[in-house]
PDB file as gemmi writes it, atoms N, CA and C in Angstrom:
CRYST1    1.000    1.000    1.000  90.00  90.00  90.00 P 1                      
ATOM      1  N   UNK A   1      10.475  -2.410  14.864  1.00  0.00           N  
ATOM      2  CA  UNK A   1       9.820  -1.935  13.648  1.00  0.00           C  
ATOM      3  C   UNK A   1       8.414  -2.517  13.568  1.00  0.00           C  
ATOM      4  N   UNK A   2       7.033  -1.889  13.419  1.00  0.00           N  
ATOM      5  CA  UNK A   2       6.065  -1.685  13.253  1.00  0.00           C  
ATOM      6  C   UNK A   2       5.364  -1.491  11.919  1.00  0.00           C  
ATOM      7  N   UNK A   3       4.501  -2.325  11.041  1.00  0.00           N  
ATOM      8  CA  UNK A   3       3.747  -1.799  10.123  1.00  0.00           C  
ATOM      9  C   UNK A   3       2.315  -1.992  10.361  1.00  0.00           C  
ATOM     10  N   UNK A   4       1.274  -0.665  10.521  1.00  0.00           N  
ATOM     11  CA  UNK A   4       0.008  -1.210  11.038  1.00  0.00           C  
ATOM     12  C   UNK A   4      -0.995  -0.755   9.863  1.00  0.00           C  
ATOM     13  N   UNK A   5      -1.509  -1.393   9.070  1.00  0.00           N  
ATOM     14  CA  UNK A   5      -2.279  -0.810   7.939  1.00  0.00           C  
ATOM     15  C   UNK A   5      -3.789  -0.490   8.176  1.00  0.00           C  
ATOM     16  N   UNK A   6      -4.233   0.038   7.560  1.00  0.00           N  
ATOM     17  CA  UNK A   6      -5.759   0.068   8.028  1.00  0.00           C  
ATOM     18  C   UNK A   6      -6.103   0.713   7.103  1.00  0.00           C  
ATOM     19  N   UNK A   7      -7.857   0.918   7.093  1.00  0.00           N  
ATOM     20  CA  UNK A   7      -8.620   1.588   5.832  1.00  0.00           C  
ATOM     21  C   UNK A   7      -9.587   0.730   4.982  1.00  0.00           C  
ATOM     22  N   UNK A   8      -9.115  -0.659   4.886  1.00  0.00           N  
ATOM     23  CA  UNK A   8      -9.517  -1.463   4.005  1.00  0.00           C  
ATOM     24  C   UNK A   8     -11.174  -1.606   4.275  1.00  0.00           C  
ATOM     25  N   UNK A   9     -12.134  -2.205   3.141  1.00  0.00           N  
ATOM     26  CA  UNK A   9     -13.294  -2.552   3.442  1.00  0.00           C  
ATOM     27  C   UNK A   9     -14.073  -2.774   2.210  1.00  0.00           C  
ATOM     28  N   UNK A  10     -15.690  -2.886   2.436  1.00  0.00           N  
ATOM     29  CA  UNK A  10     -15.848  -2.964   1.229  1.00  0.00           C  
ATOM     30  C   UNK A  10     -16.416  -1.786   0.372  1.00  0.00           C  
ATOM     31  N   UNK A  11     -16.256  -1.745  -0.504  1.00  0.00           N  
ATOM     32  CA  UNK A  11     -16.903  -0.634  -1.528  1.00  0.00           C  
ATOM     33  C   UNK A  11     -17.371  -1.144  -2.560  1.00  0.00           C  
ATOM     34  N   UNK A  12     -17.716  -0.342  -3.341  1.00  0.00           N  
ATOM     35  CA  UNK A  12     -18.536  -0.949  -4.787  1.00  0.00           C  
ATOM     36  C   UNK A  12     -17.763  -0.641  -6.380  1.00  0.00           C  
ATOM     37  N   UNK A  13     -17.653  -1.048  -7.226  1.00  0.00           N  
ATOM     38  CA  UNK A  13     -17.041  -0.898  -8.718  1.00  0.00           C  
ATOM     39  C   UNK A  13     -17.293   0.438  -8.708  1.00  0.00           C  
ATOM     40  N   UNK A  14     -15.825   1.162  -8.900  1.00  0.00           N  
ATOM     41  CA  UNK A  14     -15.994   2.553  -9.123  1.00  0.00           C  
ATOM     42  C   UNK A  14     -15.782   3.236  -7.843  1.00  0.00           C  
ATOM     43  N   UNK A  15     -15.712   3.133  -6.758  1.00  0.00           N  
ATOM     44  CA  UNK A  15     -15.850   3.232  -5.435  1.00  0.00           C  
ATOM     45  C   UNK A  15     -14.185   4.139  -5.143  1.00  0.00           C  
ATOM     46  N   UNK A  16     -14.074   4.396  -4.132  1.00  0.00           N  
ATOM     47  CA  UNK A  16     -12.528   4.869  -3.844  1.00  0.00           C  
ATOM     48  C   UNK A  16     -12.139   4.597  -2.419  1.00  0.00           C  
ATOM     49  N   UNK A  17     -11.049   4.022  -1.594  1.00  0.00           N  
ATOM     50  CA  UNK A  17     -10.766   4.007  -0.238  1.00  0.00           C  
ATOM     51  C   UNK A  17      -9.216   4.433  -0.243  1.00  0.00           C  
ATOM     52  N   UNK A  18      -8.876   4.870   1.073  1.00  0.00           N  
ATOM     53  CA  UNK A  18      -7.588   5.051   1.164  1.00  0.00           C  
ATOM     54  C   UNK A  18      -7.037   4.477   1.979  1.00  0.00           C  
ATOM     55  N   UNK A  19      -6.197   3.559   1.815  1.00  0.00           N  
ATOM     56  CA  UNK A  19      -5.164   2.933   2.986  1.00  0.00           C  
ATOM     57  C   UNK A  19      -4.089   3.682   3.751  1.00  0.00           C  
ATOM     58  N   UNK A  20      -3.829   3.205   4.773  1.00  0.00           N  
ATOM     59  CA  UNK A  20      -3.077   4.119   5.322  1.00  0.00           C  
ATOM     60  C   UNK A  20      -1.958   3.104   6.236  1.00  0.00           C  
ATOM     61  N   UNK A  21      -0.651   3.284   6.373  1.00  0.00           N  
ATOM     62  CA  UNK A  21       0.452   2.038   6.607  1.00  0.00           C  
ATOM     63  C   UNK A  21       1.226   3.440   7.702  1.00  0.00           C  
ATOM     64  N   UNK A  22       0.634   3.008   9.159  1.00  0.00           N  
ATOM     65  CA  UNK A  22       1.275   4.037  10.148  1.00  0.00           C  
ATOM     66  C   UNK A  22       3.038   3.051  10.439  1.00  0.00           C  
ATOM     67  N   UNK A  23       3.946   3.345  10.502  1.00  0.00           N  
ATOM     68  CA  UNK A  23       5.055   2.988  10.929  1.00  0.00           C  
ATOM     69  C   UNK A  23       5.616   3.637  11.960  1.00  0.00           C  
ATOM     70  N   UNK A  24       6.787   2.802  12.819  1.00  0.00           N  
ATOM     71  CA  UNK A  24       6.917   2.930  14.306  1.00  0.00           C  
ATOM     72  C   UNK A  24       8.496   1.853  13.710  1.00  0.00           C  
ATOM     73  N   UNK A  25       9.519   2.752  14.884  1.00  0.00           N  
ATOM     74  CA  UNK A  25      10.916   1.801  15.104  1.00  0.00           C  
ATOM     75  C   UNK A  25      11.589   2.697  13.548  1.00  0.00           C  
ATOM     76  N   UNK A  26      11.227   3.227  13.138  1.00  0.00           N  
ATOM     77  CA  UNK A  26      11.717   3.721  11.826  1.00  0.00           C  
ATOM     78  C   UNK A  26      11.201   4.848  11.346  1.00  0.00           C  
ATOM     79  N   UNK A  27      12.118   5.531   9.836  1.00  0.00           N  
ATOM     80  CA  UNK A  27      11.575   6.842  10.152  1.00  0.00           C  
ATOM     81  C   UNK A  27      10.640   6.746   8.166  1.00  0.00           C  
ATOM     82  N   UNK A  28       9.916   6.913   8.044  1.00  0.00           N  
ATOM     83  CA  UNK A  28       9.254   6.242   6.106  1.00  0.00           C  
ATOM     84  C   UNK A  28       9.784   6.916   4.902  1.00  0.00           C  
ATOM     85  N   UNK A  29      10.560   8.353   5.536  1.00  0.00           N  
ATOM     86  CA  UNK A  29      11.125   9.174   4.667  1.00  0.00           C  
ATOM     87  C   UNK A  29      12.310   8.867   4.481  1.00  0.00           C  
ATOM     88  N   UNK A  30      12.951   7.496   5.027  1.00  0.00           N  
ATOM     89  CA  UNK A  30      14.787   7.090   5.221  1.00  0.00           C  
ATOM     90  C   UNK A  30      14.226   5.645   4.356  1.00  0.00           C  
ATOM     91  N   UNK A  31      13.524   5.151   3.241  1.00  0.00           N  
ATOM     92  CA  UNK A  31      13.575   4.216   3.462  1.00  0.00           C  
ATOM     93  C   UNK A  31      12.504   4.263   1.995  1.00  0.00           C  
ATOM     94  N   UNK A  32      12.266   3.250   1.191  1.00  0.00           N  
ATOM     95  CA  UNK A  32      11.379   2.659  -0.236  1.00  0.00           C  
ATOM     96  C   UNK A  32      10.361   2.290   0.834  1.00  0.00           C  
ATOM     97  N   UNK A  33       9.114   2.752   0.365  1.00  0.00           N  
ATOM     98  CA  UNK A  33       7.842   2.477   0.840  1.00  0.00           C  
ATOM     99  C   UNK A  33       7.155   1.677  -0.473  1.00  0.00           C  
ATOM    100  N   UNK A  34       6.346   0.669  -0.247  1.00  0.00           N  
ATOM    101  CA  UNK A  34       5.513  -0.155  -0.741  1.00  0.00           C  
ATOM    102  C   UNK A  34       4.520  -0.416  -0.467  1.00  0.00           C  
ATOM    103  N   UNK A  35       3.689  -0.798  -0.887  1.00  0.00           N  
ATOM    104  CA  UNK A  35       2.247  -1.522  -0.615  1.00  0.00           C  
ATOM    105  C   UNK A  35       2.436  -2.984  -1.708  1.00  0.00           C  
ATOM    106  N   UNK A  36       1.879  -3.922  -1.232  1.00  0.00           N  
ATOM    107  CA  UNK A  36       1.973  -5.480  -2.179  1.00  0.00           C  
ATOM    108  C   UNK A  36       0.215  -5.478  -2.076  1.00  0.00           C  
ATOM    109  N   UNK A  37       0.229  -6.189  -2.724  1.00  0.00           N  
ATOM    110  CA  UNK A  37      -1.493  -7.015  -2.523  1.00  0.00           C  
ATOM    111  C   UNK A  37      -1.489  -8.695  -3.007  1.00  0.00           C  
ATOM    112  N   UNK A  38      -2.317  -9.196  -2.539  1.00  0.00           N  
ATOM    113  CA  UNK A  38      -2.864 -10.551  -2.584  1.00  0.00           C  
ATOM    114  C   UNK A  38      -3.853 -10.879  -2.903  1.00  0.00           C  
ATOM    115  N   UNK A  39      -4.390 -11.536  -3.900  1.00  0.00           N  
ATOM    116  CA  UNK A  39      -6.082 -12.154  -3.988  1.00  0.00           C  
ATOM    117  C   UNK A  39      -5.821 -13.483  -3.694  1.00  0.00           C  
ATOM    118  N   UNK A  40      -6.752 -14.131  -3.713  1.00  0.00           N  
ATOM    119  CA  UNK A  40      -6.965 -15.442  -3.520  1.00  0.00           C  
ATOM    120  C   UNK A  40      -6.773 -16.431  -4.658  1.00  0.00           C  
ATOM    121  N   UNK A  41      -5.828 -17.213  -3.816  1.00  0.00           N  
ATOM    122  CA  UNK A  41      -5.067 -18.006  -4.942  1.00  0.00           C  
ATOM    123  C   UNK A  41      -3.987 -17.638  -5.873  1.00  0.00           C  
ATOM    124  N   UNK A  42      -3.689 -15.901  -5.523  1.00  0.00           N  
ATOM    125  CA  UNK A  42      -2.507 -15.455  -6.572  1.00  0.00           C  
ATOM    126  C   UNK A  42      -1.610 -15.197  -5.836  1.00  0.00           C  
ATOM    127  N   UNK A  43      -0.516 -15.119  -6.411  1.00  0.00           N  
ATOM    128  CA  UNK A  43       0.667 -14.719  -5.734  1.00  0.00           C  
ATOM    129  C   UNK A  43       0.903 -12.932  -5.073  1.00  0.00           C  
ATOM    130  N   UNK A  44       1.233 -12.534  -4.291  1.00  0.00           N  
ATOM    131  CA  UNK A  44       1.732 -11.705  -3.569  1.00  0.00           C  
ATOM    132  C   UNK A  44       2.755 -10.681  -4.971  1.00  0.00           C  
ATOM    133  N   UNK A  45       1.491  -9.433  -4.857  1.00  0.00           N  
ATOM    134  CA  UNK A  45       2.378  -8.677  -5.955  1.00  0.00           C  
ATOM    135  C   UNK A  45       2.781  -7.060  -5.816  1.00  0.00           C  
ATOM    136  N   UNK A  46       3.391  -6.816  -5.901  1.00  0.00           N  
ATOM    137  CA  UNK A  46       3.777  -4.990  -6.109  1.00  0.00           C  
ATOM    138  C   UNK A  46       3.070  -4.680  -6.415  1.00  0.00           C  
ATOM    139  N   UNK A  47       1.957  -3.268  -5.579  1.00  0.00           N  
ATOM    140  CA  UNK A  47       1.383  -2.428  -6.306  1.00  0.00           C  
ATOM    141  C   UNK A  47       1.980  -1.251  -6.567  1.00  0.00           C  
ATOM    142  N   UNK A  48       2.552  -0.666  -5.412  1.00  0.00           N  
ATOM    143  CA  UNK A  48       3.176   1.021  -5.404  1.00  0.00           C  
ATOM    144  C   UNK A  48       4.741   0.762  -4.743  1.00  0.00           C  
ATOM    145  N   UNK A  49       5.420   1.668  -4.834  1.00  0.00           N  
ATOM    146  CA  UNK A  49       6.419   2.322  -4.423  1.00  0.00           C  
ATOM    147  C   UNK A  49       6.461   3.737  -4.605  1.00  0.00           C  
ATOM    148  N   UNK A  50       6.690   4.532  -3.015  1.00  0.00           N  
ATOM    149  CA  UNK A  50       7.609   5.722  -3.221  1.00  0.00           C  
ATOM    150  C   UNK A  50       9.055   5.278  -2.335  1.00  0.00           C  
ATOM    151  N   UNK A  51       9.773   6.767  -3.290  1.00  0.00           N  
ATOM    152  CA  UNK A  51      11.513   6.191  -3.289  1.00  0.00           C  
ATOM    153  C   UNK A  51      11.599   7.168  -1.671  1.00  0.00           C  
ATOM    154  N   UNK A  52      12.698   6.632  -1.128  1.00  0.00           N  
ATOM    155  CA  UNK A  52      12.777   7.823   0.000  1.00  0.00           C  
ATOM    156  C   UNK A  52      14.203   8.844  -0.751  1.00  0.00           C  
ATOM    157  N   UNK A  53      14.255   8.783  -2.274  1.00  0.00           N  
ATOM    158  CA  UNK A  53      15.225   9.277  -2.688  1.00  0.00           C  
ATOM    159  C   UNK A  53      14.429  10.535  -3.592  1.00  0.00           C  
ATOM    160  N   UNK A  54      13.813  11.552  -2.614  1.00  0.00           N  
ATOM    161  CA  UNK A  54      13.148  12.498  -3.941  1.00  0.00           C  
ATOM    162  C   UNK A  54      11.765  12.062  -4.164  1.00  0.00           C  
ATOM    163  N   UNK A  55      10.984  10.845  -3.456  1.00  0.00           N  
ATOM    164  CA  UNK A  55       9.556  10.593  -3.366  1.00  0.00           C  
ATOM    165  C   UNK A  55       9.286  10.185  -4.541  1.00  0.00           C  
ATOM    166  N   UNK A  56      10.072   9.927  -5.767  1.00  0.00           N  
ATOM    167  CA  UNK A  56       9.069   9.256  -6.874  1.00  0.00           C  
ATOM    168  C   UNK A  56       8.648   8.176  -6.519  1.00  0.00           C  
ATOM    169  N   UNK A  57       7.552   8.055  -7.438  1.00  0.00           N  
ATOM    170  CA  UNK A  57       6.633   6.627  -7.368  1.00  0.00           C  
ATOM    171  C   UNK A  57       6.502   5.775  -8.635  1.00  0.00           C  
ATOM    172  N   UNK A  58       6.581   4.283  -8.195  1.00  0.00           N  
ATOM    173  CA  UNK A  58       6.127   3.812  -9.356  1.00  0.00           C  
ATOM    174  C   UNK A  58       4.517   2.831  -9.146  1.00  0.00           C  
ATOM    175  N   UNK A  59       4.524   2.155 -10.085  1.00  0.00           N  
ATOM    176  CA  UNK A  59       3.373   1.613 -10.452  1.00  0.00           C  
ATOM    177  C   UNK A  59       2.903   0.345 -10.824  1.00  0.00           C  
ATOM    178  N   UNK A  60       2.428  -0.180 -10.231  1.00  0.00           N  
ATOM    179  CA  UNK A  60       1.887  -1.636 -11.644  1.00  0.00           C  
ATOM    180  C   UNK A  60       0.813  -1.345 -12.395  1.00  0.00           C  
ATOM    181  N   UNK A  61       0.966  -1.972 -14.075  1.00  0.00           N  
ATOM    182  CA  UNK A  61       0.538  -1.169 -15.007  1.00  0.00           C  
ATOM    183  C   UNK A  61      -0.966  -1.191 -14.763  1.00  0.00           C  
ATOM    184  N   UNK A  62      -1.310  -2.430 -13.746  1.00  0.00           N  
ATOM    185  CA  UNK A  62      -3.083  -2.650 -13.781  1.00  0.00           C  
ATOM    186  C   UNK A  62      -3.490  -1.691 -12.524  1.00  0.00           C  
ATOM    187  N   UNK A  63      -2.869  -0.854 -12.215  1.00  0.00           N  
ATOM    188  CA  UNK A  63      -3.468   0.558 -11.346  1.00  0.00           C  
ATOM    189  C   UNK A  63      -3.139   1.829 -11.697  1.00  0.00           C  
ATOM    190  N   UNK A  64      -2.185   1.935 -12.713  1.00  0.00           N  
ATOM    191  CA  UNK A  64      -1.558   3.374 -13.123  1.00  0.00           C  
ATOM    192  C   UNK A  64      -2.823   3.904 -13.473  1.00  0.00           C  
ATOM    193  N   UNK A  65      -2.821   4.877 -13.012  1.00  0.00           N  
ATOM    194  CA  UNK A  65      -3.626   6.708 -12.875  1.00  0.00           C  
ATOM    195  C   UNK A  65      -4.711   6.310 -12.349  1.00  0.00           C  
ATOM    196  N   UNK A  66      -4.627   5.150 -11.240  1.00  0.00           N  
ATOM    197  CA  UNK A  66      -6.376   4.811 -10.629  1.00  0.00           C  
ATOM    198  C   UNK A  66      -5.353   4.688  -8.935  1.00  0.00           C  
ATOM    199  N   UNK A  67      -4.276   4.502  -8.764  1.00  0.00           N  
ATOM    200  CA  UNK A  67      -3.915   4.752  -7.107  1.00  0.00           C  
ATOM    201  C   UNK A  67      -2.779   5.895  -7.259  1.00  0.00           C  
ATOM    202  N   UNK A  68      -2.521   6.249  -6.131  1.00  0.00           N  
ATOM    203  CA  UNK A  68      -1.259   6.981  -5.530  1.00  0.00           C  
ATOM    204  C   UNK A  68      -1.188   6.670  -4.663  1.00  0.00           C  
ATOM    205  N   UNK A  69       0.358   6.889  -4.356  1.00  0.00           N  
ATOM    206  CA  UNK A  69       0.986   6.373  -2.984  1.00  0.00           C  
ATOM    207  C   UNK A  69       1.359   7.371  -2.328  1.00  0.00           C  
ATOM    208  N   UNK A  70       1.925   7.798  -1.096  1.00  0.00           N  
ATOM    209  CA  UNK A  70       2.150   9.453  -0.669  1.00  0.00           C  
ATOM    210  C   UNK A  70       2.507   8.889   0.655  1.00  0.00           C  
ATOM    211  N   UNK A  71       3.466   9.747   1.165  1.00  0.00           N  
ATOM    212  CA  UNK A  71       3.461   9.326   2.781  1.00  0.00           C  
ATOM    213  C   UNK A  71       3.375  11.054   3.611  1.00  0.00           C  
ATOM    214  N   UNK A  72       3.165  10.877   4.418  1.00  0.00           N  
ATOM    215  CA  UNK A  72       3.174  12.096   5.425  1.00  0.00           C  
ATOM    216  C   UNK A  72       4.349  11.883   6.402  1.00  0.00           C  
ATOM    217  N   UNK A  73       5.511  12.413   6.154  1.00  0.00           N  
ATOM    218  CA  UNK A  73       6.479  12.790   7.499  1.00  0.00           C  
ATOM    219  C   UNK A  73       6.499  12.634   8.739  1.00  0.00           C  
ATOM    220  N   UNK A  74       5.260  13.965   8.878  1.00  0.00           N  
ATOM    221  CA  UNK A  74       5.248  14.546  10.451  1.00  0.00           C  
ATOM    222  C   UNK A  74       4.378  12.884  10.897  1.00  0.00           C  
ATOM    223  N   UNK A  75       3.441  12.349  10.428  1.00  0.00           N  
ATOM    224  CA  UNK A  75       2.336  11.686  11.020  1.00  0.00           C  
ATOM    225  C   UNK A  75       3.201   9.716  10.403  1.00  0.00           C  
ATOM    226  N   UNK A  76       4.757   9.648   9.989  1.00  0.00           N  
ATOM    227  CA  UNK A  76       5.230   8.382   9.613  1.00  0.00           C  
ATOM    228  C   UNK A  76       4.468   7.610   9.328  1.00  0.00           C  
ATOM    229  N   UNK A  77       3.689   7.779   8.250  1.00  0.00           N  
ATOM    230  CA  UNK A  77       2.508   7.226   7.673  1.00  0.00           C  
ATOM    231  C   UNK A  77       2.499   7.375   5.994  1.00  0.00           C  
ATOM    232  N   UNK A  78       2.431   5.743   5.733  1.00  0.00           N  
ATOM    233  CA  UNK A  78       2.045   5.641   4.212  1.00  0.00           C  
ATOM    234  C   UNK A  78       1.084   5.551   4.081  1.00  0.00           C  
ATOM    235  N   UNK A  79       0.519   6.276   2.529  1.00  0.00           N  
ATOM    236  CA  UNK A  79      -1.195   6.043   2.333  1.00  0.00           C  
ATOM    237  C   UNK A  79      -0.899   5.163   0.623  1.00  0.00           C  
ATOM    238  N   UNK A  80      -2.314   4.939   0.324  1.00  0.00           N  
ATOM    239  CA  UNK A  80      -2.604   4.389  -1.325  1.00  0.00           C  
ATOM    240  C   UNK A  80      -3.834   5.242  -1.094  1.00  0.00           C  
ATOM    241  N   UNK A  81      -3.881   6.036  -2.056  1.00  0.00           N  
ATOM    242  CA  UNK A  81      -4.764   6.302  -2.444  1.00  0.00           C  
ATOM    243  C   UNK A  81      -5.943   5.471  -3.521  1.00  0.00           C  
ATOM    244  N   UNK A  82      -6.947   5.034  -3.684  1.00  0.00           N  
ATOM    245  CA  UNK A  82      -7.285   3.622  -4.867  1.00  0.00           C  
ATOM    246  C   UNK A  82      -8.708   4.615  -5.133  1.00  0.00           C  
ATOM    247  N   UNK A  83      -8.753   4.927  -6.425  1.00  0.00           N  
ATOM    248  CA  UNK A  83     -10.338   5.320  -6.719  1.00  0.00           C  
ATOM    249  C   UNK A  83     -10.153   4.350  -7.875  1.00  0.00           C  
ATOM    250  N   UNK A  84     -11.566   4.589  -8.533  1.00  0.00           N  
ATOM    251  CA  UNK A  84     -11.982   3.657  -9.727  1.00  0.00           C  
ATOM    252  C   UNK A  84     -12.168   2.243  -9.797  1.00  0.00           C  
ATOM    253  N   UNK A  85     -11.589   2.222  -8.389  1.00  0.00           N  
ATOM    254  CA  UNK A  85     -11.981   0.525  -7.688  1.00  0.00           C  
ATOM    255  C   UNK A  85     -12.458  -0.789  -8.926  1.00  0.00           C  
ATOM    256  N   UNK A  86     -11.908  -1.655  -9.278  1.00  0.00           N  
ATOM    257  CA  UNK A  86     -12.273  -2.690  -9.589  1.00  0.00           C  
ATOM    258  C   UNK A  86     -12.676  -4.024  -9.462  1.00  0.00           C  
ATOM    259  N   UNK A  87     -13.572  -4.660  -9.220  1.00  0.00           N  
ATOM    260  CA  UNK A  87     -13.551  -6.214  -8.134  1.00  0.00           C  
ATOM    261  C   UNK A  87     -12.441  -6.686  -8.431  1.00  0.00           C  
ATOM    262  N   UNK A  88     -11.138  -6.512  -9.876  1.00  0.00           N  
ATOM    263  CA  UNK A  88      -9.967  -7.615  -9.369  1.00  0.00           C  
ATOM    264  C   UNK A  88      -9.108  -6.675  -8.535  1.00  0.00           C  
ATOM    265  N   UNK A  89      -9.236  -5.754  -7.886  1.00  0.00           N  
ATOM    266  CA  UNK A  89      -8.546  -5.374  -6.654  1.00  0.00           C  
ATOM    267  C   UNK A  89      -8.558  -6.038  -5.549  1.00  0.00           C  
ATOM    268  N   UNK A  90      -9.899  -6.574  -5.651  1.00  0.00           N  
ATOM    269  CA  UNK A  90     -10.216  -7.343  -4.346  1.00  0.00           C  
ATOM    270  C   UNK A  90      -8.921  -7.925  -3.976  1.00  0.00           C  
ATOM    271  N   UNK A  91      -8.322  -7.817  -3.081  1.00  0.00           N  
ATOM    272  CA  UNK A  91      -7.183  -8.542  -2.363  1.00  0.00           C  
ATOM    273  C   UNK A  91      -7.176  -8.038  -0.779  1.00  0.00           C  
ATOM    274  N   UNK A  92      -6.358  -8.834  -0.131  1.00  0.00           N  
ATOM    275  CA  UNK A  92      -5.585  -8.234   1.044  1.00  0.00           C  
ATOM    276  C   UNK A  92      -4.220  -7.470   0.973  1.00  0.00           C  
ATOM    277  N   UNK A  93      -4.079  -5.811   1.086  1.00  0.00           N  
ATOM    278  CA  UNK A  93      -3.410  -5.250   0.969  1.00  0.00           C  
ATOM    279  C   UNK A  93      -1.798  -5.147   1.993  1.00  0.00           C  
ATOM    280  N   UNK A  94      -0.871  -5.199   1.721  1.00  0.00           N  
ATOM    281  CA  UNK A  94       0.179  -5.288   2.586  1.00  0.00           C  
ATOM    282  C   UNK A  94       0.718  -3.975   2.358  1.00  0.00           C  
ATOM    283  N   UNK A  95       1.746  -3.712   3.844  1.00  0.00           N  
ATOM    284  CA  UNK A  95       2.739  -2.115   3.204  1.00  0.00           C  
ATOM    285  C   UNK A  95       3.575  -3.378   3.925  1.00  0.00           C  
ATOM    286  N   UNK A  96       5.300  -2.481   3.561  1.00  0.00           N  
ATOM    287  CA  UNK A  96       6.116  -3.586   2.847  1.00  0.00           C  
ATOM    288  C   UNK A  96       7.595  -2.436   2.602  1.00  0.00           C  
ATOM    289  N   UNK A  97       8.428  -2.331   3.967  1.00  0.00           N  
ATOM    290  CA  UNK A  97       9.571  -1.963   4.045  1.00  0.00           C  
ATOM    291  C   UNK A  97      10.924  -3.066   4.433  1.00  0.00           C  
ATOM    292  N   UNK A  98      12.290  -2.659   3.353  1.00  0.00           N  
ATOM    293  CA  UNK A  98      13.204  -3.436   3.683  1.00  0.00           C  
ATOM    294  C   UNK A  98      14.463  -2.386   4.204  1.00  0.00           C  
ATOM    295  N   UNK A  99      14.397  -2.969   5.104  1.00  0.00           N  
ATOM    296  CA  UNK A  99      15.866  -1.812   5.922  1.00  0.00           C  
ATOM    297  C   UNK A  99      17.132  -2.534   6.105  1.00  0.00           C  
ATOM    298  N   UNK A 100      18.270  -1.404   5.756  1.00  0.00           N  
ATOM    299  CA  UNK A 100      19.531  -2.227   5.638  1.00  0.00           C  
ATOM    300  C   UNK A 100      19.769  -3.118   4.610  1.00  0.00           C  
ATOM    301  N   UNK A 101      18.829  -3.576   3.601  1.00  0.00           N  
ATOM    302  CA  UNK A 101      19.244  -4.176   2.820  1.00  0.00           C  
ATOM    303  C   UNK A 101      18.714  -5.358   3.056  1.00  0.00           C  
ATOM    304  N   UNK A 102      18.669  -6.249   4.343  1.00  0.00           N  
ATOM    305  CA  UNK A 102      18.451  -6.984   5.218  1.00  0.00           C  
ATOM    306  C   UNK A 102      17.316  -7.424   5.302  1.00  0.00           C  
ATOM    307  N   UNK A 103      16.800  -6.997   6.100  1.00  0.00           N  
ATOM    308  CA  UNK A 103      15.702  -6.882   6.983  1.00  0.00           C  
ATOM    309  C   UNK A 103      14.065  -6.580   6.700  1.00  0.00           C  
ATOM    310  N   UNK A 104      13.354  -7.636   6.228  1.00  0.00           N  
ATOM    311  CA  UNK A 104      12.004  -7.345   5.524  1.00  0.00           C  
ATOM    312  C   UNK A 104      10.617  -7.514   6.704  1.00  0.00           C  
ATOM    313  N   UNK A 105       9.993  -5.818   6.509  1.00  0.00           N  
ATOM    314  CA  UNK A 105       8.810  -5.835   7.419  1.00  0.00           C  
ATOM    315  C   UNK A 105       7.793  -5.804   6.637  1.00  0.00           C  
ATOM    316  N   UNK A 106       6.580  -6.484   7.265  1.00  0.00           N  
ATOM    317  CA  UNK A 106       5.384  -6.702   6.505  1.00  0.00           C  
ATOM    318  C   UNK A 106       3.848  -5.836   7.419  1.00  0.00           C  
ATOM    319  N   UNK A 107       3.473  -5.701   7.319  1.00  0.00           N  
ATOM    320  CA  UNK A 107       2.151  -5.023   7.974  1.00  0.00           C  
ATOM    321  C   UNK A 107       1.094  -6.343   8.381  1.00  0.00           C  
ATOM    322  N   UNK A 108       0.142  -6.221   8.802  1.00  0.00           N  
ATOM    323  CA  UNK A 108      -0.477  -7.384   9.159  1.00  0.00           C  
ATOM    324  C   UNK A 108      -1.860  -7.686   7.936  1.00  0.00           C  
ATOM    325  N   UNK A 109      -1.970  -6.741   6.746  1.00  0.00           N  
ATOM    326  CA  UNK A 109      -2.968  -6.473   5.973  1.00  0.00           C  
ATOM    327  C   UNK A 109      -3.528  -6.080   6.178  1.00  0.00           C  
ATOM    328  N   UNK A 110      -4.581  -5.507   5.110  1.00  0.00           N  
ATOM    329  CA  UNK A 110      -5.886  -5.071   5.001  1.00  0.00           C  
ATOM    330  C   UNK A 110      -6.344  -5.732   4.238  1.00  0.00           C  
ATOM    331  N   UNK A 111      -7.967  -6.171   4.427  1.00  0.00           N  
ATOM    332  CA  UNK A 111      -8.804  -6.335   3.230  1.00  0.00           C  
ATOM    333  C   UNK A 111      -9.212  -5.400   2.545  1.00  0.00           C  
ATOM    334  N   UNK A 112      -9.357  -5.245   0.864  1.00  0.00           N  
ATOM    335  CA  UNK A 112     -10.545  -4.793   0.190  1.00  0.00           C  
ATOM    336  C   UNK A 112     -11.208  -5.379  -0.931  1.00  0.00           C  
ATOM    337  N   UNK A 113     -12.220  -5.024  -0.426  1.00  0.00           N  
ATOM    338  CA  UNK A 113     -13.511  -5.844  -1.284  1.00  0.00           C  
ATOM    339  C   UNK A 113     -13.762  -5.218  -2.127  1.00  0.00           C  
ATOM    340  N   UNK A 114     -13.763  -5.563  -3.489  1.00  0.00           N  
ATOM    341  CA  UNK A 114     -14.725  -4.436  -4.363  1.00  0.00           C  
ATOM    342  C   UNK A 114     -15.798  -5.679  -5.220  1.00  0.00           C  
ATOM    343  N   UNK A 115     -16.824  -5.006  -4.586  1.00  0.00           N  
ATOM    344  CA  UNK A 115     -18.393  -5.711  -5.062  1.00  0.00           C  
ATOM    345  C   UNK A 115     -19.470  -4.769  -4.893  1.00  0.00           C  
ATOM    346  N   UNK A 116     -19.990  -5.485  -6.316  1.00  0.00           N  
ATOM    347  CA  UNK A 116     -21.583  -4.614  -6.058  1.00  0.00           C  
ATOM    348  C   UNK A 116     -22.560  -5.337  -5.126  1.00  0.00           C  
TER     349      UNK A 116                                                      
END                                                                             
C-alpha cells in the first residue's frame, strides 16, 4: 500500500490549489478516504473525508464550503480541492487510509503555504 500526495505549494490569501493523494496496493473506492493536516506546533487534524459507502463527505467546520474532497476511480486518486486559501491553512497536508480496521497508511505530505 502506497500514498503519494502532491500539489502542495505556495499561494497567496484567497488563492486556490488542489491536492491530489494517487494510491497503489489498494483500490480508494473500497475504503474512507481522508486528508489530515499539520501546522507547526499543532497537533495532526482531520480535514476531509469521503465514505467509500455512497461518497459522502464530511468536513471540519474551519474549511466547510472553502475545500472538497473527490476521488477519481479510473485514475485511484484522491483530490482536496482548497480555494479561499487562508495563511492558517498553512500546514503539511497528509491523505490518510485505514484498511481492515487494522492497518493505518499515511502519505509522505505535502506542504502548503498560504502567504502574501
Amino acid at each position: 500500500v502506497q500514498l503519494v500526495e502532491s500539489g502542495g505549494g505556495l499561494v497567496q490569501p484567497g488563492g486556490s490549489l488542489r491536492l491530489s493523494c494517487a494510491a497503489s496496493g489498494f483500490t480508494v473506492s473500497s475504503y474512507d478516504m481522508n486528508w489530515y493536516r499539520q501546522a507547526p506546533g499543532k497537533e495532526r487534524e482531520l480535514v476531509a473525508t469521503i465514505s467509500s459507502r455512497g461518497g459522502s463527505t464530511n468536513y471540519a467546520d474551519s474549511v466547510k464550503g472553502r475545500f472538497t474532497i473527490s476521488r477519481d476511480n479510473a485514475k485511484n486518486t484522491v483530490y482536496l480541492q482548497m480555494n479561499s486559501l487562508k495563511p492558517e491553512d498553512t500546514a503539511v497536508y497528509y491523505c490518510y487510509v485505514q484498511i481492515a480496521g487494522l492497518f493505518n497508511y499515511w502519505g509522505q505530505g505535502t506542504q502548503v503555504t498560504v502567504s502574501s
